[in-house]
N, C-alpha and C positions, 0 to 999 in steps of 0.2 A: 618133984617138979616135972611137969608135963614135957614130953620133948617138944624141941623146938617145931619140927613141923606141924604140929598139931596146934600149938599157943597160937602160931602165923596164919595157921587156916592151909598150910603148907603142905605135901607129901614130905614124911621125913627122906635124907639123901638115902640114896644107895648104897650098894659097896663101890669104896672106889676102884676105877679103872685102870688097869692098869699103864702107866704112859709109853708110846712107842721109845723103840731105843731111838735115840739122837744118830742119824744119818753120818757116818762118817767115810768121805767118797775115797776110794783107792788111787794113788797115784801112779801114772805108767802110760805106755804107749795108747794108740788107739786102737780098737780091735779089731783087726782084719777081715774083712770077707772073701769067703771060698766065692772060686769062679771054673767057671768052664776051662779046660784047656785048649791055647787061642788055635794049636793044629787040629783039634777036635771040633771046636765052636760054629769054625768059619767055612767046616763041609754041610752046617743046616742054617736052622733058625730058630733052634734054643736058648733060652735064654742066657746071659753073659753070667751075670750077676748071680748066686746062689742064696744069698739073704743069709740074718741070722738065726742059727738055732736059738733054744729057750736058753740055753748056758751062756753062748756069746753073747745076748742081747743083753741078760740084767751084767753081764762084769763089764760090758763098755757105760750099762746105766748107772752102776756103781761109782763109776769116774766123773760122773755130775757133782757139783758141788752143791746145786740146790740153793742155786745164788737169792738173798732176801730180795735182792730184788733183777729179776732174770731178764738182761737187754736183747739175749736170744727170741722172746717175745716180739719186743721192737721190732725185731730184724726180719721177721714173716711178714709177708702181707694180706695172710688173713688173721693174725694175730692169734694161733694156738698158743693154749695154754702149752709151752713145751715143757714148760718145771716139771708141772704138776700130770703128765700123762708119765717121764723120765721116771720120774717119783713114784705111778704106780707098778710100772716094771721093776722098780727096787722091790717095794713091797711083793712083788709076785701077784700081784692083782689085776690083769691084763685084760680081764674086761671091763674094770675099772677104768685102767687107762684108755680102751679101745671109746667109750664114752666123753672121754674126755677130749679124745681125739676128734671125733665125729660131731661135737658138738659145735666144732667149725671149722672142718672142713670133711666134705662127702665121697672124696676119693684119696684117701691117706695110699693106699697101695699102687695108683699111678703116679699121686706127688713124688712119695718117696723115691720111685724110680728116675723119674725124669727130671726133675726142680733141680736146680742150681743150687745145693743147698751152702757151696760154701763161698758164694756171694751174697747170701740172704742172711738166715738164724745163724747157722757156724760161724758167720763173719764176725758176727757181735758176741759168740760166746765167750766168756771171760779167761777162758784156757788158751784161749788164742794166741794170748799174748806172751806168752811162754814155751807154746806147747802147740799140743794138736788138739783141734776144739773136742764137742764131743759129736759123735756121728748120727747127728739127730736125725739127717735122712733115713739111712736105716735102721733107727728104730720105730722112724713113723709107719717104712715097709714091714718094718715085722709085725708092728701090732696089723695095718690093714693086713695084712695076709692071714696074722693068726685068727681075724673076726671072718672073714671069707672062707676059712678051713674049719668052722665051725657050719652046721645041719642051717640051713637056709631059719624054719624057724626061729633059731635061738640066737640072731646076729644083732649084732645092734641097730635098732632103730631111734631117732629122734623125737625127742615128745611132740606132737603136734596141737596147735591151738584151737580153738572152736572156731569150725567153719564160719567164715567172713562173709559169703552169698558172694563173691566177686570174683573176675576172672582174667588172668594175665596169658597172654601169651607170647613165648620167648622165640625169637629167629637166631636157630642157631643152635647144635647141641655141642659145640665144642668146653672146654671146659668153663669158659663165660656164662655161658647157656645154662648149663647143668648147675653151675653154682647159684647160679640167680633163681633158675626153677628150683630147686631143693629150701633155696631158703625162705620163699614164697608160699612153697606146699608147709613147710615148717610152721610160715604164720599164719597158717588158715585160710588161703586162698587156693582157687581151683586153677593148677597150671596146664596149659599147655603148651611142647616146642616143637616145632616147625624145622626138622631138616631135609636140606636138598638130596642130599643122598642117599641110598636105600637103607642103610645101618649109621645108627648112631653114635656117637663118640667124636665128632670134627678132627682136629688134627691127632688126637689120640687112636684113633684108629687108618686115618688115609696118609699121615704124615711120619710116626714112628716106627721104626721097624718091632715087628716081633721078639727078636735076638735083644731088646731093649725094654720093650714095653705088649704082654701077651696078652694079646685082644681077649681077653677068654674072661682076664682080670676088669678088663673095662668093662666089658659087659657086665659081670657080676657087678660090678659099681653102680652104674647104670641100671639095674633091678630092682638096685635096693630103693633109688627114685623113685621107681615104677612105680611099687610098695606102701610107699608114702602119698602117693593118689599123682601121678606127674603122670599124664601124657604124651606121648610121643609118638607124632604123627611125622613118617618119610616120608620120599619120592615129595615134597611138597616146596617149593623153588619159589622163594617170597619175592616181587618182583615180576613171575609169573602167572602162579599159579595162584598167588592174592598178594593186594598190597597192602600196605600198613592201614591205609585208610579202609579198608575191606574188611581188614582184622577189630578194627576199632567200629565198624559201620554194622556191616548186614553178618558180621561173622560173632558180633556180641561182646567182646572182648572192652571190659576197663582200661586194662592199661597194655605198651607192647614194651619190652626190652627188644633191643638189636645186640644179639652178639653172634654175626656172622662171620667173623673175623676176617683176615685181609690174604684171601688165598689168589691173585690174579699174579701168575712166575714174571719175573723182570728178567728180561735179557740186555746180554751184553750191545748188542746193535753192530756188532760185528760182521763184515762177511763171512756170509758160509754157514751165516745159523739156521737156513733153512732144511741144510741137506740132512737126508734119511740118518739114523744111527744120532741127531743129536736132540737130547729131551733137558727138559726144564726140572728139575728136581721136585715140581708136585708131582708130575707125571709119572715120572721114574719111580716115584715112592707109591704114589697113591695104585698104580699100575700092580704094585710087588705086592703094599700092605693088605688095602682093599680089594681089590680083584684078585688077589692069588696067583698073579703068572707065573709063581716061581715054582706051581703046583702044575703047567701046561702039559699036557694037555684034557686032563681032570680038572681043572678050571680052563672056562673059556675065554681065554685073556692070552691071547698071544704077545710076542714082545721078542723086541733083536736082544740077542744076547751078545755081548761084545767080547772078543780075547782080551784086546788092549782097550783101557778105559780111562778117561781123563775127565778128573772131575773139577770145577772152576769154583773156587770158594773157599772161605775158611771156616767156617760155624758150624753147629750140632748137625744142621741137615747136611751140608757136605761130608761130613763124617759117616750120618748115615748112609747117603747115595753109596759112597765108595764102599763101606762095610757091605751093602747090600751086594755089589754089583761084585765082592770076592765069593757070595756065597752064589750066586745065579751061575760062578764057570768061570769068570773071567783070570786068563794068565796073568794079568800085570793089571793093576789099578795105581795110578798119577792123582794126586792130588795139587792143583796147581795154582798158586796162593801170592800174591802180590805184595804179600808185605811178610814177615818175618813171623816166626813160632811164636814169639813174646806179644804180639800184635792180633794175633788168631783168637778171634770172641769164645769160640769153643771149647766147652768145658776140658779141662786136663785130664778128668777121666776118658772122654772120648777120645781127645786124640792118643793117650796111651793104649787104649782098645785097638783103636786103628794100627800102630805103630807094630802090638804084638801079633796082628793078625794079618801083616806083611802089604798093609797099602806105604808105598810110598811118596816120599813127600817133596814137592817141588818148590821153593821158598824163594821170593823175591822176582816170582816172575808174572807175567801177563800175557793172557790170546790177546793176539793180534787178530786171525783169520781161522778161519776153520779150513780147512783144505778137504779137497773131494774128487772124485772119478766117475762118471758114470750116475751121478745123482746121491752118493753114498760118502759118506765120511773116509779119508783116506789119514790124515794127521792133523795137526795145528800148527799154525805162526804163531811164535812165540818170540815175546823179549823180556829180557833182564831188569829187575826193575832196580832203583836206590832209594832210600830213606830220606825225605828231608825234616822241615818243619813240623810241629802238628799238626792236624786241619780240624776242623768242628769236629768231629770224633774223639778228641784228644789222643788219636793217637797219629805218627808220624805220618806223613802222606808222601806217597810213591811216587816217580817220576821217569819214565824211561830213559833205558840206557843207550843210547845212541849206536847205531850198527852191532849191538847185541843180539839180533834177532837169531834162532836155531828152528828148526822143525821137531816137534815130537811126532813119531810115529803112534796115531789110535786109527780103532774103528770106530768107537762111541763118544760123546762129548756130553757131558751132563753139567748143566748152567747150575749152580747152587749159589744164584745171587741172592736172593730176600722175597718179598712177595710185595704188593700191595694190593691197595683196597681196588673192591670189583665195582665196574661201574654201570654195576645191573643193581646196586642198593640204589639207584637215583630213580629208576622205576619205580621201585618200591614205594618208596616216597619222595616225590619231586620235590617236595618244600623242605624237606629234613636239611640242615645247617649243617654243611662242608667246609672243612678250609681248603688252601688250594692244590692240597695233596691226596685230595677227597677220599679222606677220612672225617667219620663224623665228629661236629663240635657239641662238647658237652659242657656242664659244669663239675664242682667234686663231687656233688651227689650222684652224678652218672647221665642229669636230668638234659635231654636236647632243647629245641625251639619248639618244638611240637607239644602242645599240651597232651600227659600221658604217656610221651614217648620219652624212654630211658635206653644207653647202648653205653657197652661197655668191651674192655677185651681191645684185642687187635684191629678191629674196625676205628678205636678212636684212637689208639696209642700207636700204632705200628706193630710191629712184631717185635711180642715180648714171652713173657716166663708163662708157662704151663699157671703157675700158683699166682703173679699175677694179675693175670685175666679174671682168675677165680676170683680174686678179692676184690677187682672191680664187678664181678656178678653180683658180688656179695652186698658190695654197696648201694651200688641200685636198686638190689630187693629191698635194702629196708625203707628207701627213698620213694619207690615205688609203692609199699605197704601203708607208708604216712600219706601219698595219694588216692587209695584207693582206700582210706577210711576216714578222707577228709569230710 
């Protein structure tokens, strides 16, 4: 009797293969990360965080359960596959994984670092609820870091589509930017973005410190763009140097994304916030990250340096300020926070960082004034605050305490309120649809009023997560691809 394959018209089978062994995840703590020591850390601006080795990485990967169906997905907002990248770090298959990773999202090595990861994917891991979830941030930094420690040739790249003839260009390279352009170059379309600054990265490089996030990495990130055909034109100030209709007009451009995101500092409107020695927390930051004053005078970026320093705010960037301003010299950093530890949006890690690296912490209080001598910061009017009701925030809102007030003694005072939108986007495009917090109005596909014109990121939502902004870039490119090949 003839074999089967042959009667069918068939290749007879093969040998069979052999099947993987069945995944069985270890149970136990979460695996720790080595870090810097905080007496050591907070004399430079090395990095905090030391990452996993190849050994740590797969025994916390081991601790996945390899859920049938993984809500740690859900709980991203650009929807990595996180099972299945976990999965290939079990297997030892790490540029497996690194593929898996990249195939959505183009900076795993600054996500990992900075992303709230355990308000997002950890929130929803299933170990949660027992236990300690698994530490999917870093292992999204270990894989970015272990594809960027591999020979520039041999990194991953993402498949690209047959050129489309068409051309987007994106305002903005913060992480909005970059995710929107990458996924654009991805479909076949010729990107280019448009940033104001001289170096590219948005709040990734003028906003995070070093000691946190090593420009060295962003850039590598940002290469690998390059790579995939993405443009990148600085010094170029959308609004001035062209406006959206310019870009869509005599500059040739199909479609525009906006993602400039919302960097204009909010102050307190306090007396006294004019005098010398007090800066806004972009300043402060973009001063240290981006121009390098902490290198003066080998960068030409001068900057007061404060003994005593008080920093106004409770969230990542107040953390940062103050981390920053113990490594520039300063004797005594204050952190000075209106509402309570439990109440402070910033993440637990940071303010643990903060705590061992000897900023202290002022809890239930509020400026009243800046105080000063001679045109110069001398202290702060301070008072006491109490807890009451919730308010739109869900959480409690503050209330002064009547004849509480005290002086702290500083030289520097650094606002680390929030930011909002700049209102040099209305140059850009007068007709472009604002609400009245002028941020732009879109729909979920990202799409504005403007035919062609899509914005996403901080400019429409406020100030939000590093990963996502990315996921609204993300979304708008494919919203923006179904337009430019309508």
């Amino acid at each position: 009797m003839p074999p089967l394959g042959d009667s069918a018209g068939l290749p007879a089978p093969g040998p069979r293969q052999p099947e993987k062994p069945r995944h069985r995840p270890v149970k136990g703590p979460r695996t720790p990360m080595r870090e810097n020591d905080p007496l050591e850390r907070v004399a430079g601006f090395t990095e905090v965080g030391l990452g996993y080795s190849a050994k740590e990485a797969h025994a916390e990967a081991m601790r996945c359960l390899q859920c049938a169906k993984p809500l740690c997905i859900d709980g991203c907002p650009v929807h990595i596959d996180i099972k299945s990248f976990i999965g290939k770090i079990i297997e030892g298959e790490e540029c497996a994984g690194v593929e898996v990773l990249k195939s959505r999202n183009a900076l795993p090595s600054a996500c990992g670092r900075v992303c709230p990861q355990e308000e997002q994917c950890e929130a929803a891991c299933v170990l949660k609820r027992t236990g300690e979830p698994i530490a999917i941030g870093r292992l999204e930094r270990y894989l970015g870091d272990f594809d960027l420690a591999r020979e520039p040739g041999d990194r991953c790249r993402p498949p690209l589509q047959v050129p489309s003839g068409k051309r987007a260009a994106v305002v903005g390279s913060g992480p909005a930017g970059l995710a929107c352009a990458g996924e654009l170059a991805m479909r076949g379309h010729d990107v280019t973005v448009f940033e104001s600054l001289h170096v590219a990265g948005g709040v990734l490089v003028y906003g995070i410190p070093e000691f946190r996030l090593p420009k060295a990495l962003v850039q590598a990130e940002i290469d690998m763009l390059s790579e995939i055909g993405v443009r990148i034109v600085t010094d170029a100030v959308i609004g001035a140097t062209y406006t959206v209709e310019d870009l869509l007009g005599s500059e040739g451009f199909d479609a525009v994304f906006i993602g400039s995101g919302a960097g204009l500092p909010i102050f307190s409107g306090i007396p006294g916030e004019n005098l010398n020695g007090v800066y806004s927390s972009n300043e402060f930051l973009t001063r240290v990250n981006l121009m390098r004053a902490y290198d003066f005078p080998r960068a030409d970026t001068p900057m007061w340096r404060g003994r005593a320093v008080a920093v106004v705010g409770g969230g990542n960037v107040a953390m940062d300020a103050a981390r920053t301003a113990l490594r520039l010299g300063a004797e005594k950093v204050t952190l000075v926070y209106r509402r309570t530890e439990e109440e402070m949006p910033a993440r637990h890690e940071e303010v643990h960082h903060a705590r061992q690296e000897g900023v202290e912490f002022l809890m239930l209080c509020s400026p009243q004034e800046v105080l000063g001598r001679d045109g110069f910061v001398t202290g702060m009017r301070v008072t006491r605050m109490q807890l009451g009701e919730p308010d739109e925030s869900g959480r409690r809102a503050p209330s002064c305490i009547v004849g509480s007030e005290f002086e702290l003694e500083c030289d520097t005072v650094i606002m680390a309120l929030g930011t909002r939108a700049n209102p040099l986007l209305v140059k850009a495009a007068p007709d472009l649809g604002l609400n009245k917090r002028g941020y732009v109005v879109t729909d979920e596909s990202g799409a504005t009023n403007l035919p062609g014109v899509y914005a996403g990121g901080d400019i429409v939502t406020g100030s939000a997560t590093v990963i996502r902004a990315m996921g609204a870039g993300k979304d708008a490119a494919r919203a923006m691809d179904e337009w430019l090949r309508r």
